[in-house]
N, C-alpha and C positions, 0 to 999 in steps of 0.2 A: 228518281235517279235510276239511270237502265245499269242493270247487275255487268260487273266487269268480269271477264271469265279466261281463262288461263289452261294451260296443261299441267298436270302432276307436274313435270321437267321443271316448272318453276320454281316447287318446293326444294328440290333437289341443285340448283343452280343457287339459290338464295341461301342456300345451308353453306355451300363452296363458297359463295364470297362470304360468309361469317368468317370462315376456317381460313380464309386467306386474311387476313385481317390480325384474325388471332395469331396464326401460325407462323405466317411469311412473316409478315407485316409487322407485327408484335402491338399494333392499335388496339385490339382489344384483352384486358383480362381474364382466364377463365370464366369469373363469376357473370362478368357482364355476355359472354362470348352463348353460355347457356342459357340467358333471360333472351336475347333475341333468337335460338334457336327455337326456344318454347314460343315465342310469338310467331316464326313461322310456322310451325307443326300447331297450334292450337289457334290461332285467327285469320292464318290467312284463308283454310277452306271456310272462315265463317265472310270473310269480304267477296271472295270472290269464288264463279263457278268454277270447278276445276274438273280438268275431262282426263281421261286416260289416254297419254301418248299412246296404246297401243293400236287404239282406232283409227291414228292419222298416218301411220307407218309408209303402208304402203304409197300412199300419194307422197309424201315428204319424202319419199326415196324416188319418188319420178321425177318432181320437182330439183330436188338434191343432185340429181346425176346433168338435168338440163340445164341449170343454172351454175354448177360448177361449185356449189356452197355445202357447209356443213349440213347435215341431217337435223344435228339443232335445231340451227337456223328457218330450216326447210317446214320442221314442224310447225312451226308458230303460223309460217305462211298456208298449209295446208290447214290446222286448224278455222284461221279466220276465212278461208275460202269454205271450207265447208261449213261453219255455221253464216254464213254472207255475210260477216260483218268485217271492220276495215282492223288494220293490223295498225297499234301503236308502237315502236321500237324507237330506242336510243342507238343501236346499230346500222352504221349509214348503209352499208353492204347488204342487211339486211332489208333495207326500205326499197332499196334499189332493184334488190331482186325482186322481193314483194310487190311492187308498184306495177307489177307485169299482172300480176293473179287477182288483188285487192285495192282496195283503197289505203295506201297506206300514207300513217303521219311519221315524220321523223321527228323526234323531237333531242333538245341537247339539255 
């Protein structure tokens, strides 16, 4: 199975929708809200490779400003441009712009 590989930004995005959940939301309990926070801070670098957004910056802000999208967004797309491989997202906006740079899949 070929290693799945992601940006830092992920750990950081996947802790916010915990916090929305717990917070806004009121779906999750403290107790439970800090066992998937420990799952992402201790397994997900062990599933997947994770790079430092700070490497892809400046391309995801060339991209960012031509495609009219979030910096976010842009990084994921610059990432998977620069190691050649195809971009999976659940964000339609994001596939769409991506579909210009990589191969990308939407998925729902």
């Amino acid at each position: 199975m070929k290693e799945s590989e992601t940006l830092d930004l992920a750990l950081i995005e996947s802790t916010n929708a915990v916090w929305k959940k717990a917070h806004l939301l009121k779906e999750l309990n403290k107790v439970d809200m800090n066992v998937i926070v420990d799952v992402i801070k201790n397994y997900m670098p062990r599933l997947l490779k994770i790079y430092d957004s700070r490497n892809q910056l400046d391309r995801a802000l060339e991209i960012s400003l031509k495609e009219g999208i979030t910096i976010y967004d842009s990084l994921y797309i610059a990432l998977a441009e620069n190691l050649g491989v195809g971009l999976l997202t659940g964000d339609r906006g994001q596939y769409e712009k991506g579909r210009k740079y990589v191969d990308s899949v939407l998925i729902d």
